[in-house]
Structures are given as structure tokens and as C-alpha cells.
C-alpha positions as CSV (number, residue, x, y, z in Angstrom):
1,X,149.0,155.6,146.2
2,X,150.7,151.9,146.5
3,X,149.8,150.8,150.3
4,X,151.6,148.3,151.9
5,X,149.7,145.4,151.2
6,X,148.7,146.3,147.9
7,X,145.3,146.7,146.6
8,X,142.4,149.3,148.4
9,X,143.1,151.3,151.4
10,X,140.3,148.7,153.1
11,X,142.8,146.2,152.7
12,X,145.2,147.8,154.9
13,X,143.1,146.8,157.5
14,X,144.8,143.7,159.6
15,X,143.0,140.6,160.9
16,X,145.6,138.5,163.1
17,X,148.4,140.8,162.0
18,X,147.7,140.2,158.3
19,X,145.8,141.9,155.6
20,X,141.7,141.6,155.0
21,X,142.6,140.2,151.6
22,X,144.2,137.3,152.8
23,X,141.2,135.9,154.6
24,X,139.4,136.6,151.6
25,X,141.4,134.3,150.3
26,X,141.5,131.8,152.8
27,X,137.7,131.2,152.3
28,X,138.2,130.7,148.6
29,X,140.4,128.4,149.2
30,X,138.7,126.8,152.0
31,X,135.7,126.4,150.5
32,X,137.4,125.0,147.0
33,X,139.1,122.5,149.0
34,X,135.5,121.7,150.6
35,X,134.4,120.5,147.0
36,X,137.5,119.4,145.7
37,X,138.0,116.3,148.8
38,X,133.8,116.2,149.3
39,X,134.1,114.5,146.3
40,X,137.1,113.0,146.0
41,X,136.1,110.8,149.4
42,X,133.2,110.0,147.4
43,X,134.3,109.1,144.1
44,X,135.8,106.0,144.7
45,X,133.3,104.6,147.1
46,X,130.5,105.9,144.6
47,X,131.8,103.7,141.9
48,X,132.5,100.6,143.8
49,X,129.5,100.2,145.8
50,X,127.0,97.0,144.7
51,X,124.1,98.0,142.8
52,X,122.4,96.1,144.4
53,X,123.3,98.0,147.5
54,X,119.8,98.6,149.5
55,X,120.1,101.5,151.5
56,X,122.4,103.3,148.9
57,X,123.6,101.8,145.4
58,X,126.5,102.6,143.8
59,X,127.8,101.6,139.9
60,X,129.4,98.2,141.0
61,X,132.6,99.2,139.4
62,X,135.4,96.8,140.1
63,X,137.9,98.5,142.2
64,X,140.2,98.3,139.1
65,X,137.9,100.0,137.1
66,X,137.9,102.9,139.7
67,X,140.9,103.2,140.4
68,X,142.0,103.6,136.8
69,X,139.8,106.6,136.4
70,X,140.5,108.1,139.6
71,X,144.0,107.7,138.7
72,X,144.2,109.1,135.5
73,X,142.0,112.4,136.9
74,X,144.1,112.7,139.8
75,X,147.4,112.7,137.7
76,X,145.4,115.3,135.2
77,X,145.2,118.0,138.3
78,X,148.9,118.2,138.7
79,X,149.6,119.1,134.5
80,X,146.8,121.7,133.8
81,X,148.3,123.6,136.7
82,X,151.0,125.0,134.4
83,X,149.3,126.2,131.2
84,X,146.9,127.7,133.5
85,X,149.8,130.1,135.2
86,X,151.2,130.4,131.9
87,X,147.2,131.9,130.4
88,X,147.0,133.8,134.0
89,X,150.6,135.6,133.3
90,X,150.0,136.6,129.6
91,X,146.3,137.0,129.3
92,X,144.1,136.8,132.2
93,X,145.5,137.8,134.9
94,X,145.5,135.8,138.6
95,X,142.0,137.1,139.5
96,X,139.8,136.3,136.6
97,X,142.3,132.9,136.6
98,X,140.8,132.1,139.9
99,X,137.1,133.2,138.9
100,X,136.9,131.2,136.0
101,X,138.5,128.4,137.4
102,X,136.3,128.3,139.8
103,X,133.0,128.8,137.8
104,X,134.2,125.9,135.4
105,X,134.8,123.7,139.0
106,X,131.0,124.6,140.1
107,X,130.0,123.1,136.5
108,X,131.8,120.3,137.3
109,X,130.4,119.8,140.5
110,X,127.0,120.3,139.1
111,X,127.2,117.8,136.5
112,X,128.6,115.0,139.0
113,X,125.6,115.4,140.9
114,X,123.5,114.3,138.3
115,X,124.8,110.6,138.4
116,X,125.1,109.8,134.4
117,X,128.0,108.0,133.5
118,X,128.3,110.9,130.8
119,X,127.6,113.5,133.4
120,X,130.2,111.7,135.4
121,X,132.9,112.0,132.8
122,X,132.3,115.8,132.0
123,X,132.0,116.7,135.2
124,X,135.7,115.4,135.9
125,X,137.3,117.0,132.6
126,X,135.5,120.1,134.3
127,X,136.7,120.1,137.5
128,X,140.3,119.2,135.8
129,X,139.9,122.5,133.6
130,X,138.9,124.3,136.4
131,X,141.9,123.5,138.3
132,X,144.0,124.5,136.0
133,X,142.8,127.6,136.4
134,X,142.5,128.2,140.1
135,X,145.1,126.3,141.3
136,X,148.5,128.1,140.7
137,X,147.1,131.7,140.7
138,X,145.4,131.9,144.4
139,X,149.3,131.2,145.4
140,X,150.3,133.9,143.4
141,X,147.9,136.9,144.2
142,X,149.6,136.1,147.6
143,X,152.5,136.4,146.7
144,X,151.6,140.0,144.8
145,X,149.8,141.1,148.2
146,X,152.7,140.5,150.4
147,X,156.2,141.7,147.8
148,X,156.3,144.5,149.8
149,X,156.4,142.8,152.9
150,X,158.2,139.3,152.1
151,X,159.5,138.7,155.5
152,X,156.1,138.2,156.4
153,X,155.0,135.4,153.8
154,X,155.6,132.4,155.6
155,X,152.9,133.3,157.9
156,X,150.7,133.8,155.2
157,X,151.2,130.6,153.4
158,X,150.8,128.9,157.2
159,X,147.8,130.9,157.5
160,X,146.2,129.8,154.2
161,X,147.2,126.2,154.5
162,X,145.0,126.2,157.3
163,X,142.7,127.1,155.0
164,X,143.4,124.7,152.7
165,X,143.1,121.8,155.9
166,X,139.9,123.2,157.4
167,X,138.2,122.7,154.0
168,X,139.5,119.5,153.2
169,X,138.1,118.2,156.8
170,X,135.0,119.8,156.6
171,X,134.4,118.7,152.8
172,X,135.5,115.4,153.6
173,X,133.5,114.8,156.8
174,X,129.8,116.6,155.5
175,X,130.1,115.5,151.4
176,X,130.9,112.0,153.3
177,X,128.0,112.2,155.6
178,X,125.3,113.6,153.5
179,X,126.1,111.1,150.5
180,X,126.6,108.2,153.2
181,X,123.3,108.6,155.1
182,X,121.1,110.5,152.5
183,X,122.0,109.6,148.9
184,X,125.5,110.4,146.6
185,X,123.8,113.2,144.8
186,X,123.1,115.0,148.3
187,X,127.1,114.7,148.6
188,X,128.2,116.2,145.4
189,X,125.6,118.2,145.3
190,X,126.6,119.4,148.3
191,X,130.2,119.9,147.2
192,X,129.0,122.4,143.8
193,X,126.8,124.2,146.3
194,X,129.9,125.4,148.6
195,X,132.0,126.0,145.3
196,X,129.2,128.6,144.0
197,X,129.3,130.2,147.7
198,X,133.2,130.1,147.1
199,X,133.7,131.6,144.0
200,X,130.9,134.1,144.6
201,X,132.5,135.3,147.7
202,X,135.8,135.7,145.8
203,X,134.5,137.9,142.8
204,X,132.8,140.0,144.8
205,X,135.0,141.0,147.1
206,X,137.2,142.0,144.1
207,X,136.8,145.6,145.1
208,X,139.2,144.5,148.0
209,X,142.2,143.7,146.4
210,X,142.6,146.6,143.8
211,X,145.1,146.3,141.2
212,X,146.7,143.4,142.7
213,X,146.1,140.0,139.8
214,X,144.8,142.3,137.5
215,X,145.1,141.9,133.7
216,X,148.6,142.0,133.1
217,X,149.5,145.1,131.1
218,X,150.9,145.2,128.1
219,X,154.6,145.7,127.3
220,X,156.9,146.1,124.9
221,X,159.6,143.7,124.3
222,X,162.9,145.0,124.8
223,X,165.7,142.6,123.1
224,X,168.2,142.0,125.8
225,X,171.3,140.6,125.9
226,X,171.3,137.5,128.1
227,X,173.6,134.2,129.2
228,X,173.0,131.1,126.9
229,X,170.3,129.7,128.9
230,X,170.4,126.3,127.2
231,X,167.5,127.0,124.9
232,X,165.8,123.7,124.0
233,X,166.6,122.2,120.5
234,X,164.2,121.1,117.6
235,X,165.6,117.4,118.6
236,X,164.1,118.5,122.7
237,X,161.0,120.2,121.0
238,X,160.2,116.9,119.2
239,X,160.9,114.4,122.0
240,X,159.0,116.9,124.6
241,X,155.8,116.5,121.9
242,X,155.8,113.1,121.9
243,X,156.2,112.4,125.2
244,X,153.4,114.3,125.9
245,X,150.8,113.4,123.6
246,X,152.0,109.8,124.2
247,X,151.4,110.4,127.8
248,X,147.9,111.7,127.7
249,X,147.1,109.3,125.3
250,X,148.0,106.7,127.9
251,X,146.2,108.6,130.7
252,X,142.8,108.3,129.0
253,X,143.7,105.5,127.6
254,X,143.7,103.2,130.8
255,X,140.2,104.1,132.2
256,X,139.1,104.0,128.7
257,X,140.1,100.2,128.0
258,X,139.0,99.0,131.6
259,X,136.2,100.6,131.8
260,X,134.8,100.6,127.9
261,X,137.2,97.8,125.8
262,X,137.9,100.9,124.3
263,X,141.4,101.6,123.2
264,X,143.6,104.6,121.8
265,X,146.6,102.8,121.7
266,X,147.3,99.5,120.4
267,X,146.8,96.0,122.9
268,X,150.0,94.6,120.8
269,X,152.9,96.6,119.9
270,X,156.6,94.6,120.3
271,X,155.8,91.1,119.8
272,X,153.1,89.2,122.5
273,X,153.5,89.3,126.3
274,X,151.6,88.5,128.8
275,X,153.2,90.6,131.2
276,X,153.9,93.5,129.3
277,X,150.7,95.1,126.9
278,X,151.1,97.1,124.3
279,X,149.7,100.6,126.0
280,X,152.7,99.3,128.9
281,X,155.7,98.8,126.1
282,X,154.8,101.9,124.6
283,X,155.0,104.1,127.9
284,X,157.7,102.6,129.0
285,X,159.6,103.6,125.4
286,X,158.3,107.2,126.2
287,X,159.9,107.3,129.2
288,X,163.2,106.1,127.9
289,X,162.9,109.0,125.1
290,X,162.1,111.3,128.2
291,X,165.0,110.5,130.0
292,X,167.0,111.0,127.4
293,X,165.6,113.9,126.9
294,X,166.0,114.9,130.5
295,X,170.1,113.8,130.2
296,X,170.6,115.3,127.4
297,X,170.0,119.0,128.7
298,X,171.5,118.4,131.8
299,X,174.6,117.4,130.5
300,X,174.6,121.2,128.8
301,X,174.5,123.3,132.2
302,X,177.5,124.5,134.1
303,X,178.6,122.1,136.8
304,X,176.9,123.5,140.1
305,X,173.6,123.8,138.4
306,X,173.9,120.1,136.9
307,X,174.9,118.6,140.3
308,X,171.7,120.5,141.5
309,X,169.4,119.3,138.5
310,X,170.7,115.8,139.6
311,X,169.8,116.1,143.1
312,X,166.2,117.4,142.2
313,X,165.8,114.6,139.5
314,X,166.5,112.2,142.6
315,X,164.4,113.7,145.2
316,X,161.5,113.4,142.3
317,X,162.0,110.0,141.9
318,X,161.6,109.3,145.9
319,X,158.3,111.4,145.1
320,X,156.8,109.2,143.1
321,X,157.6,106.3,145.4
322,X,155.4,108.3,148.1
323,X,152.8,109.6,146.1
324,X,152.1,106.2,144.8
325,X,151.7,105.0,148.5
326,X,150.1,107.9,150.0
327,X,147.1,108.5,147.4
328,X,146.2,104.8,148.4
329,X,144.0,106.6,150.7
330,X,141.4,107.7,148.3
331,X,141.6,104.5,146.4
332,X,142.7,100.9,148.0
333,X,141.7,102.7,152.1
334,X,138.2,103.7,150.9
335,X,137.4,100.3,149.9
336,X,139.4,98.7,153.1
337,X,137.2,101.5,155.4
338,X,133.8,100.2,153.5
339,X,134.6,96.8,153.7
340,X,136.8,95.0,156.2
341,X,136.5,98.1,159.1
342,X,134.4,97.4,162.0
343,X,132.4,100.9,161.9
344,X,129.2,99.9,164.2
345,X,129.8,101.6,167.6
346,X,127.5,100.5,170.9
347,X,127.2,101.4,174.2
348,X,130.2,103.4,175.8
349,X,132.3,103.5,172.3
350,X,129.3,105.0,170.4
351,X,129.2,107.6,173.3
352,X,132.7,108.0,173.2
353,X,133.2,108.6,169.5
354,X,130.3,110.6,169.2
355,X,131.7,113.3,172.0
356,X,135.2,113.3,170.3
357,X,133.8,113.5,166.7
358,X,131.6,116.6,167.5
359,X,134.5,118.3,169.6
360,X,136.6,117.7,166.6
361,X,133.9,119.1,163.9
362,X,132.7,122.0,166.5
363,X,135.8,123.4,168.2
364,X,137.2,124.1,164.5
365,X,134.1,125.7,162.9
366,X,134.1,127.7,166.2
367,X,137.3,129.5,165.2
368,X,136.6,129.9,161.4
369,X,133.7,131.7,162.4
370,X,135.2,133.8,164.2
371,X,137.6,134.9,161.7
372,X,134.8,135.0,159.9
373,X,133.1,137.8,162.4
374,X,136.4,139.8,162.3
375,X,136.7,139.8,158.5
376,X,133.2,141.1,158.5
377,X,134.2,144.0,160.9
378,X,136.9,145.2,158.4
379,X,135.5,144.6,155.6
380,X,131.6,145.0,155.8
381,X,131.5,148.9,154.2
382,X,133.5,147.5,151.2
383,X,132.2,143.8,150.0
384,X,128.9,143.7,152.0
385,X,127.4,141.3,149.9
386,X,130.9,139.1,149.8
387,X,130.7,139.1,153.7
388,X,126.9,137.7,153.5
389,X,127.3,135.2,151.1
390,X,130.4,133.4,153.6
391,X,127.6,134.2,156.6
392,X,124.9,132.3,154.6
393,X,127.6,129.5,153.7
394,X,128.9,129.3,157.3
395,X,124.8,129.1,158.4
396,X,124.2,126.3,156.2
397,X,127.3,124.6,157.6
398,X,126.4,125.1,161.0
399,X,122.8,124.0,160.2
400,X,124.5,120.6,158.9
401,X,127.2,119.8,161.8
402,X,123.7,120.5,164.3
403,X,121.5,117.9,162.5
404,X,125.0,115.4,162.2
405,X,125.5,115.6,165.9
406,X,121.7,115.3,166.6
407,X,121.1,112.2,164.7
408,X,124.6,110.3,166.0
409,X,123.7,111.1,169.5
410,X,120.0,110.0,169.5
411,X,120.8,107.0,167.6
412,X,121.2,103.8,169.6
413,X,124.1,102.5,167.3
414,X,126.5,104.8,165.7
415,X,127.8,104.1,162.0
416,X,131.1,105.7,161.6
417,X,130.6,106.8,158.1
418,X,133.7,105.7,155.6
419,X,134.8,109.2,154.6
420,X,135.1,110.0,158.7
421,X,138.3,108.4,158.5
422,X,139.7,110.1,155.7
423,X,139.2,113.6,157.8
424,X,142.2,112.8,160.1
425,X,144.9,113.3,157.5
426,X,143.7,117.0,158.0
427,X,143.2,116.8,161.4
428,X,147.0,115.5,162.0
429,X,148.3,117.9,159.5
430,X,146.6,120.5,161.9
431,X,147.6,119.3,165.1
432,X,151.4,118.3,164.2
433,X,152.5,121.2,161.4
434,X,153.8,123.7,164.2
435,X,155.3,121.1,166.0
436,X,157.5,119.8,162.5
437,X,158.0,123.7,161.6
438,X,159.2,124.1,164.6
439,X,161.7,121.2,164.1
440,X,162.8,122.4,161.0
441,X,163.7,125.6,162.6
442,X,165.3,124.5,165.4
443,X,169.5,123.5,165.7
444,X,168.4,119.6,164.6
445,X,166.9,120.3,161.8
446,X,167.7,117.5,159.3
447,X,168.9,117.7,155.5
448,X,166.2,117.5,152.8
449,X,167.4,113.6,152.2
450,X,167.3,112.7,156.0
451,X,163.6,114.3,156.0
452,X,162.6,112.3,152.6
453,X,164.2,109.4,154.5
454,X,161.9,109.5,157.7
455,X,159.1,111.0,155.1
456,X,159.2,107.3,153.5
457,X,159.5,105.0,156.3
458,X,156.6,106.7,158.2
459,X,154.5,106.2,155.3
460,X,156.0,102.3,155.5
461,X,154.8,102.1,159.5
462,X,151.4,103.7,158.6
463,X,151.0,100.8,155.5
464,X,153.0,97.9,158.0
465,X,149.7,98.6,160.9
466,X,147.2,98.2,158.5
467,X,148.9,95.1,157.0
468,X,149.2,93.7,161.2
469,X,145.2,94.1,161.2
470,X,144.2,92.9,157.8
471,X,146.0,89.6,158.9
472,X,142.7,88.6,160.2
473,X,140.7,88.5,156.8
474,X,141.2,85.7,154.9
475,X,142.0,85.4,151.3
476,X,138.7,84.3,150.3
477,X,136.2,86.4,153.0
478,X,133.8,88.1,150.8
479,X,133.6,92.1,151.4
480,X,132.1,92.6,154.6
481,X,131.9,89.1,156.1
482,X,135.2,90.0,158.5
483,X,135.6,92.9,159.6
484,X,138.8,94.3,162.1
485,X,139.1,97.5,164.3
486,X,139.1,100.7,163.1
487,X,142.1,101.4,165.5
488,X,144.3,100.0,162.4
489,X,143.2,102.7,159.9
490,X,143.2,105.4,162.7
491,X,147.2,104.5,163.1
492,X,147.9,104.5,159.5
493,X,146.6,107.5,159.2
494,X,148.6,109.5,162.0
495,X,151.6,107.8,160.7
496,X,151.2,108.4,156.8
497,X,150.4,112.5,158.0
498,X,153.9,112.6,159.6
499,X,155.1,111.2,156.9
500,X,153.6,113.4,154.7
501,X,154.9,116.5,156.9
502,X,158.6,115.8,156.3
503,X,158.5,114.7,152.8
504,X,155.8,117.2,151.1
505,X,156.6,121.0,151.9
506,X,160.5,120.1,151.1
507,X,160.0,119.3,147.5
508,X,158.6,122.3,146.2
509,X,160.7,124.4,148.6
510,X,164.1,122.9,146.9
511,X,163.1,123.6,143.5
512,X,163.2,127.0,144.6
513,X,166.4,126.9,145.9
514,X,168.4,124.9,143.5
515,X,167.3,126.2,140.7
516,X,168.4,129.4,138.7
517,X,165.4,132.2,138.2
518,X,165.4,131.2,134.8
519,X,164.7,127.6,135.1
520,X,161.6,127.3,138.4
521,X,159.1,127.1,136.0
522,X,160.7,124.4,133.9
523,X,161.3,122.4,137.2
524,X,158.5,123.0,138.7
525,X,157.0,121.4,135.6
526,X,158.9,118.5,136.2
527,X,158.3,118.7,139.9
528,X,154.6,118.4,139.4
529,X,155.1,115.6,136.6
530,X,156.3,113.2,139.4
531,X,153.9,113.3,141.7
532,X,151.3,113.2,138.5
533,X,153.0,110.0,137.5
534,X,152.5,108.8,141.7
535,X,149.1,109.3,141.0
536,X,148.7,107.8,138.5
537,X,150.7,104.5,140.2
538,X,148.7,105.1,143.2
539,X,145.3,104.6,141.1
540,X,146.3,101.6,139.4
541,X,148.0,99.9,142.4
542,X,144.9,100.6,144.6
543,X,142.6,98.6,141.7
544,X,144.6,95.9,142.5
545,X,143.4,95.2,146.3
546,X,140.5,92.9,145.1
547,X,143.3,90.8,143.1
548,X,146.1,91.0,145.2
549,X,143.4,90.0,148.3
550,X,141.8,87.2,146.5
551,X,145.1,85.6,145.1
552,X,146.9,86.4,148.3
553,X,145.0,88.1,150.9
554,X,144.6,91.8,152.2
555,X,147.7,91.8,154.3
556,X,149.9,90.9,151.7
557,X,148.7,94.2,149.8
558,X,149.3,96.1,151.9
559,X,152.9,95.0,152.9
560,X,153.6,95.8,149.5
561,X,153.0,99.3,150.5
562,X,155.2,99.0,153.6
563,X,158.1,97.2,152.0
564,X,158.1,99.8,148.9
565,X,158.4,103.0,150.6
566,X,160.6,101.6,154.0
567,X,163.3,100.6,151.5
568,X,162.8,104.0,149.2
569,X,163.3,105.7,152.9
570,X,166.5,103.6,153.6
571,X,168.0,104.1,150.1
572,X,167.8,107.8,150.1
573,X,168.9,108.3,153.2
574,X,171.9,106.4,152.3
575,X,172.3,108.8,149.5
576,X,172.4,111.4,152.0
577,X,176.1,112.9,151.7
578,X,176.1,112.4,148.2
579,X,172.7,114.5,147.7
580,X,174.3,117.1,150.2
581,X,177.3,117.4,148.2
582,X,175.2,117.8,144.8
583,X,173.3,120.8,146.4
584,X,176.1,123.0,146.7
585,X,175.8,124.3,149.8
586,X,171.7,124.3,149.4
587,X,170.2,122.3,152.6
């Protein structure tokens, strides 16, 4: 008997109008996102703190150095992604997908927490593997539960974004607390713990969801007749191999060489330059052969689709411009948070901040438990012990906030910890979301351009107040000798979330709608390769704030950021009518 849902009759059972199964989910993904931005607050921070730091040492990494390596693993997220669908579709199926993705992130996590620099490195291929795994199948066991119901996804997807929010604010503000006050390893640490709870609570509550992301049967293959789909060449073959192993080569070879001296590809290919190094010519050739690559099958597809392919090529340009911008926030804003933000609170402010701090870490954790109490009710008979591993999780966590909000409160000067100020983006994605869906839905809702547009400026305002604040340090003030209100990096934040509210759920949403059935997955590839590549910008770009500061000053870095995405903004939203008129009808 197939239920409406999908999966056991016990999943049937409605929490909030939706099935048991998705809250399941929503605590997978909650607490994945816990570890996932617990230690990505920390990473950068971790590496770039002195050694000779007293209360709490660090590597002493140059900020170049880290943000080389953050970059490259950050771009590495967005690639495994698509093997791992493609293993989950013909060999595992989405549920042993997510389970072993998440085991191999819990390695990960545990081998951070040991502090090598080789533990270090296998920890972040791990958690990189891992990803791969888990990230594109939790999406798609949703989508399985709800294809008899499809009408009713959109409030599934809200419902686990929330999820998705609520663990990157809780990850961010307890990794960032217990590795800020206690010691790093007490942060990642931390972070593995919550991903064992996590993918625990997932595999054994598989009773729940039935034959829903099971092992995909085997079929035969019927030969069918189809359109020429434009298959790829042995010329597109070729140039799609060497642009990728050229591309991971120059991934791992950036940390490698800044980090090490050590290189995999050559310092000195055409000629000498000082501006231009050999690892830079050579990626800059691949992406010539790319595009060409890129033109070439475009130019094969019927008109409509080719117009379409155009617009989506564009929009995924503008998405590198704001990826590379935005991800300064776990790079080049961790560093300006640690070292040139006033975070000692006294008197009336402490008391203040510590009231609004704990109503914004309690008041959330109040609801999630109780969605956790109703899940329980539905769900206890089936995956008992599922149920009591998220009440032991949810008891540590409460156990944690309580001794947080004790110690801030009896202290006589509060220390905003750096990783506090990374929680907002969360906290702004969860207070402003309905309010911009609600937009979108409403008789004013603008074209996809006109939102990249405002997307992009936003993100320029956000950069242009922290570049107005930073005007106070001076080129040559050592880290920590001036600092300048935190009201600055409170700002940029709001303004880089609604930024990131118009621009981010429209890009994946238009390769589903411009595309043909048979060509999502190829463009969703390519979808993901931009905002790899702004990642991988973003890392680099953010080394540079020590440079940049110390030949120019801070404020000048960060106009570069305002300037950069401002005039992206303006130039696409100039392309407005031409975009609208390549999309065929699509909005």
C-alpha cells in the first residue's frame, strides 16, 4: 500500500501540516549544518591567531595562507556535490548517500579536533567527501516524500531551510563560544559530537521513511528513440578532462605553494611576469579552452534554448561577482571581527547585549524543542531510540546555552566572542525570508535581473559601512591597537543578508526553469561551478586584507568590495530587457 507521503504508515502522521519524516529530516540537517558552520567560523580564526597568543594560540598563519586553504575547500564543497547524486542515483541510493556522507563528515570532524597540521588536512578532504555525499540527496528524499503531493513542497523546502538556519546559528554561536573561551579543540570537537548525534538520529529512524531513497532497483535498458540532444564530442570530452584536472590541480595547488613552497604546477610557464605566475597563465588558458568549450555547444541548440543557455551563463557570471564578496565573511570579516572590532562591553551595553543575545539563543531553541516534543509524540512507538538520541542532543545543547548565559551575565565585562557576529547572517535570513517571499509573490515582484541587481548593490552597502568604520585604522596600526564599533559589522551583515535573499534562491530556481529536462543536471553542474569559482576568489581576495591594509589601509579593502559588486548590480540591471527577452517568456 503507497500512502500519501510515501514510506510507513507512521509517517502519515502530520506535524505542522507535514509529514513525521520531514522533521526527521530537518534535524539531520540541522544538526549537519551545526558542524559544518561550527567549524567553518573557526577555521579561519584557528589558523590566523598568534602563537604566541596567551589565553588561546592559534597556528600564526598569515591571513593569505588561510585564506588560500579555506578557499580551495570551500570551492571543493560545491563539485563533489554532483558525483555524489550521480553514486546516490545508480548505486546507493539517497539514504545510505546521506548515512555515509555523514559518517565520513563525523571523521572529519574528529580528526580536526586533534590539532595536527596532518589531522588538519584529512579532516578537510573528509568533510569534503562527506559532502559530497550528503549534500544533494537530503534535497532529494524530499522531493521523493512529497511527488505525490507537489503542491505542497514549497513549504517543505521553507520548512527545512529553517532547518538548515537554526543550525548554522546555533553551530556558529556554541563551536564559536566553546573554542573562543575554552580552547579550539573544545569547538570542533564540539562540532563532530553533534554530527554523530545527527547522523545517528537519521539511520535510525530509517524505519520511518520506508521505501522512500532506497537502493535504486535495477532496470533494464530499453533503447528508445529520442531528439538529438547534442551529445558531447570526443573534441568536448577532451577539453571537459582538461579543464578539470587542470582545475583541481590549481585548487590544491594554491594552498599548497603558500603554505608548503610546494608546487604541482610550474612557477614559470609563458615567459616571466611579475604580475602574472605560472599556476595564473595556466588557469587562465583553461578557462579560455572552457569557454570555448561552453560556446561551442551552445551554438548547437535550437534558438529558444540557446537564448536561455545565454541568460543562465550571464546570471552565473554575476554569481561569481557575489560569491566572491559575500564568502568574505568567513575569511577577510573573521580577521576584521578579531582584530579591529571593539568587542569589550561595560556597564549598560554589556547588560544590554547580554539580554538580547540570550533572547536571541533561547526564544529559538524554545521552538525547536518543541517540534522536537511533537515529533516525539508521532513518532516514539516507531524510532524510540532516534527520538532519544535528538532529546540527549537537544539536553546537551540546553546544558551549554545555561552555562553561556551564566558566565556572560555574572561577568563584570562581557567579551563578544568573534564568531557572535557571524550568527546574524542566520538570524536576518530568519527574520526577513517571509517578508522577501512574500515580495516575490506579490504583483511587484521584480524580474530575476532586477533581483540580481538589488542582490549586488546590497552586498556593495553592506561592504561601503564597513569601509565608513575602518576609516579610523590606520595603514600601519598593528592588529588590535585600534579598534572601531561593532555597530559597523552588525550593518554589513543585515545588508549582505538581504542581499543574499534576492540574489541566492533565484539562481538555482532559473536553472530549473530555463532548462530542458534533459539538460538540469548539466547546468546545474555549471551552476555550482560558479559559485565554486566565487569561493575560491573570495578565499584568495580575503588573504589579501593584511596586504591591501598595510600598503593602503583597511578601508580601501573593503571599498574594493563595495565598488565591485555596486557596479556588477548596475550592469546587470542594465541588461535587464535584454536578459528578459533571452528567457523566453521565463521570469
Amino acid at each position: 500500500m503507497e500512502y500519501i507521503y510515501g514510506g510507513s504508515e507512521t509517517n502519515q502522521k502530520t506535524i505542522l501540516g507535514h509529514p513525521a519524516g520531514l522533521f526527521v529530516i530537518f534535524f539531520t540537517e540541522m544538526w549537519e549544518r551545526f558542524s559544518f558552520y561550527g567549524m567553518r567560523v573557526l577555521l579561519v580564526n584557528f589558523l590566523t591567531m598568534a602563537i604566541t597568543g596567551v589565553n588561546n594560540p592559534g597556528w600564526g598563519w598569515s591571513p593569505e595562507q588561510a585564506g588560500a586553504l579555506f578557499g580551495t575547500y570551500a570551492s571543493l564543497l560545491y563539485i563533489t556535490p554532483i558525483l555524489g547524486g550521480i553514486i546516490a542515483d545508480k548505486v546507493t541510493g539517497y539514504k545510505w548517500a546521506v548515512v555515509i556522507g555523514a559518517f565520513i563528515m563525523t571523521l572529519g570532524h574528529a580528526s580536526m579536533a586533534l590539532e595536527t597540521e596532518a589531522s588538519l588536512y584529512v579532516g578537510l578532504a573528509l568533510l569534503v567527501l562527506g559532502t559530497g555525499f550528503f549534500k544533494p540527496n537530503m534535497t532529494s528524499i524530499i522531493s521523493e516524500m512529497y511527488k505525490n503531493v507537489p503542491q505542497k513542497k514549497d513549504g517543505a523546502y521553507t520548512i527545512y531551510y529553517m532547518g538548515v538556519n537554526a543550525g548554522a546559528f546555533f553551530g556558529m554561536m556554541l563551536c564559536g563560544y566553546l573554542a573562543e573561551t575554552k580552547g579550539w579543540a573544545y569547538g570542533f570537537g564540539l562540532a563532530g559530537i553533534f554530527m554523530l548525534f545527527g547522523t545517528l538520529q537519521f539511520w535510525l529512524a530509517s524505519p520511518l521513511f520506508g521505501e522512500i531513497g532506497a537502493v535504486p532497483k535495477r532496470e533494464k535498458k530499453v533503447k528508445v528513440k529520442t531528439e538529438d540532444t547534442n551529445k558531447f564530442t570526443i573534441i568536448d570530452k577532451v577539453l571537459i578532462v582538461i579543464c578539470s584536472v587542470v582545475g583541481l590541480l590549481y585548487l590544491l595547488n594554491d594552498p599548497m605553494s603558500k603554505i608548503a613552497n610546494m608546487h604541482l604546477l610550474p612557477q614559470k610557464f609563458i615567459g616571466e611576469s611579475d604580475n602574472l605566475a605560472g599556476p595564473t597563465q595556466i588557469i587562465l588558458i583553461t578557462l579560455g579552452l572552457f569557454l570555448v568549450l561552453a560556446i561551442s555547444r551552445i551554438v548547437r541548440y535550437e534558438r529558444v534554448v540557446r537564448d536561455r543557455m545565454v541568460a543562465l551563463i550571464i546570471f552565473a557570471i554575476f554569481t561569481v561577482f557575489f560569491w566572491m564578496s559575500f564568502e568574505q565573511g568567513a575569511t577577510s570579516l573573521v580577521i576584521f571581527a578579531r582584530d579591529y572590532t571593539q568587542r569589550e562591553l561595560t556597564g549598560n551595553y554589556a547588560v544590554i547585549f547580554n539580554i538580547i543575545n540570550t533572547l536571541l539563543t533561547v526564544i529559538p531553541l524554545v521552538i525547536i524543542s518543541w517540534v522536537l516534543f511533537l515529533l516525539y509524540k508521532q513518532t516514539h512507538k516507531l524510532i524510540k531510540i532516534s527520538n532519544f538520541m535528538l532529546i540527549i542532543s537537544f539536553l546537551l545543547i540546553w546544558g551549554i546555552v545555561g552555562g553561556m548565559v551564566y558566565k556572560e551575565f555574572s561577568a563584570d565585562v562581557t567579551t563578544v566572542t568573534v564568531s557572535w557576529f557571524s550568527t546574524l547572517n542566520s538570524f536576518f535570513i530568519i527574520a526577513f525570508a517571509s517578508l522577501f517571499s512574500k515580495w516575490w509573490e506579490s504583483k511587484y515582484n521584480p524580474t530575476s535581473a532586477q533581483k540580481y541587481g538589488l542582490g549586488l548593490v546590497l552586498l556593495g552597502v553592506g561592504f561601503a559601512f564597513l569601509a565608513f568604520g575602518a576609516k579610523a585604522v590606520p595603514s600601519d596600526a598593528l592588529p588590535g591597537a585600534v579598534r572601531v564599533s561593532m555597530i559597523w559589522l552588525i550593518f554589513a551583515y543585515l545588508f549582505h543578508t538581504l542581499g543574499e535573499l534576492c540574489l541566492s534562491p533565484v539562481g538555482l530556481s532559473q536553472v530549473s526553469k530555463l532548462m530542458p529536462a534533459r539538460m538540469i543536471g548539466f547546468m546545474y553542474g555549471m551552476w555550482y561551478l560558479a559559485i565554486a569559482i566565487g569561493n575560491k576568489i573570495a578565499g584568495s581576495l580575503g588573504g589579501q586584507i593584511e596586504n591591501i591594509t598595510h600598503q593602503y589601509d583597511l578601508s580601501t579593502f573593503f571599498l574594493i568590495f563595495t565598488f565591485v559588486p555596486i557596479v556588477s548590480g548596475i550592469l546587470v540591471a542594465l541588461l535587464n530587457k535584454t536578459l528578459v527577452k533571452k528567457m523566453h517568456g521565463i521570469t
